[in-house]
C-alpha positions in Angstrom: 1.1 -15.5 2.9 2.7 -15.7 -0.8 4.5 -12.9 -1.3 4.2 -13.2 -5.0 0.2 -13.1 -3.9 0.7 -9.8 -2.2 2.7 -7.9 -4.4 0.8 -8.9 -8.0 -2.4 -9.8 -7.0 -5.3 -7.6 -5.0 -8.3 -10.3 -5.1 -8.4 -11.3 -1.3 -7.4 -9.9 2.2 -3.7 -9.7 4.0 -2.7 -9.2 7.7 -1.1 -6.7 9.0 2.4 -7.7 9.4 2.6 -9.2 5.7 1.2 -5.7 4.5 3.5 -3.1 6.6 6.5 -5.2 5.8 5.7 -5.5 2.4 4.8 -1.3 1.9 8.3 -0.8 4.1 9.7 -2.6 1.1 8.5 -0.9 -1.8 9.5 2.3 0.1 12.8 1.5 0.7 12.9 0.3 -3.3 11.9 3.6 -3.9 13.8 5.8 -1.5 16.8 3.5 -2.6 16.3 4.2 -6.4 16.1 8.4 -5.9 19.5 7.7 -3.9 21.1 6.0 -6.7 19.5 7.4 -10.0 19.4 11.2 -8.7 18.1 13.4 -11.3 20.5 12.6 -14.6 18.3 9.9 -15.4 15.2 9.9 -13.2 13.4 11.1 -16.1 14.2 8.2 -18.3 14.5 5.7 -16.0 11.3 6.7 -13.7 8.7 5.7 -16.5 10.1 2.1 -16.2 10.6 1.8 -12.1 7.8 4.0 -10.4 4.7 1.9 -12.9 5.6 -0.8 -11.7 5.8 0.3 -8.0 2.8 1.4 -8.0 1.1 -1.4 -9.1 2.6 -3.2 -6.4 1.8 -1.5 -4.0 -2.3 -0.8 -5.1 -1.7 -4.6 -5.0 -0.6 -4.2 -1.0 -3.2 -1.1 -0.3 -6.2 -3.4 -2.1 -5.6 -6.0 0.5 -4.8 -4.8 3.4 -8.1 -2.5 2.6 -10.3 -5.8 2.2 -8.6 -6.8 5.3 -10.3 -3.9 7.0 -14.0 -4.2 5.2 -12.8 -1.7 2.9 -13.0 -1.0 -1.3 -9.6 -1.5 -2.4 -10.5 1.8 -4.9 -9.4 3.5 -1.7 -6.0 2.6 -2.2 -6.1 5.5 -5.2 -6.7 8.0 -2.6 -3.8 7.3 -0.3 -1.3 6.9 -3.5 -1.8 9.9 -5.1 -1.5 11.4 -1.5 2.1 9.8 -1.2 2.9 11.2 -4.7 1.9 14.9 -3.6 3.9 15.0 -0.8 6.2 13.1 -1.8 9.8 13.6 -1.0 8.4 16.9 1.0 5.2 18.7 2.0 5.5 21.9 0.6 1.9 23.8 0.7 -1.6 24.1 2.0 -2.9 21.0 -0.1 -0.2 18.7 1.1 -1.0 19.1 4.7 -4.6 17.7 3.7 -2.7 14.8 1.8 -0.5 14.2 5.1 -3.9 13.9 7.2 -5.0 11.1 4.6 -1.7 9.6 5.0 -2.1 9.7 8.8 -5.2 8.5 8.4 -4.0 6.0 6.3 -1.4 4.7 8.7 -3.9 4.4 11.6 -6.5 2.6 9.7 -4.0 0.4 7.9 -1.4 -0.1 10.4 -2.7 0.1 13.8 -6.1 -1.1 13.4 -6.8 -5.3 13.5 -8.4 -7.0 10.0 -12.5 -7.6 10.5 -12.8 -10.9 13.0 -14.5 -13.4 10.6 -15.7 -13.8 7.4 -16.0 -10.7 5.4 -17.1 -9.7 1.7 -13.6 -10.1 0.2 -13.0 -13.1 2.0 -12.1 -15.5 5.3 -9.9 -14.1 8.0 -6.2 -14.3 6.8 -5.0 -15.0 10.3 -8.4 -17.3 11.2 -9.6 -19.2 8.3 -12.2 -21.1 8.5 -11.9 -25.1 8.8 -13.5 -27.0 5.9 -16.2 -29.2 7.2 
């Protein structure tokens, strides 16, 4: 799989492996930029770095969702559940966001792409030979 593919572009499906290396990634980007900006100049800086992270990874989400036989709109969901609990649960409501995220990580990470053919496209791992 291009990786350019996977980060900019969410037409088409990805594997699983591709996909959890590739959110891993963008986490660490993340996790690595709050560890080095801190909060002097999160506020400027954030408008510039987190855009563009999260189009990335809507990018990784939409695929590995059409992967699964899923609507890549899903991928909205299980974002803005990472942003509210993001660094830290802290109430009622982001215990419901952690069960998407759970959810998230089972359907996502655990679970095999749809064998075959589906509406977003061939098997990543099986294509189909041209006859």
């Amino acid at each position: 799989m291009d990786w350019s593919e996977l980060f900019f572009s969410a037409a088409g499906r990805a594997p699983r492996a591709p996909s959890l290396a590739a959110a891993a990634l963008l986490l660490a980007i993340a996790v690595l930029y709050e560890a080095i900006v801190g909060a002097t100049l999160h506020w400027l800086t954030g408008w510039f770095v987190y855009p563009g992270l999260f189009f990335c990874g809507c990018c990784v989400l939409s695929k590995r969702l059409h992967d699964r036989g899923r609507s890549g709109w899903w991928s909205a969901l299980i974002l803005f559940a990472v942003v509210a609990v993001w660094p830290r649960p802290d109430n009622f409501f982001d215990f419901i966001f952690a069960l998407v995220l759970i959810w998230a990580g089972v359907e996502l990470g655990a679970m095999s792409g749809e064998a075959g053919t589906n509406r977003y496209g061939p098997n990543p791992l099986r294509p189909v030979a041209a006859i």
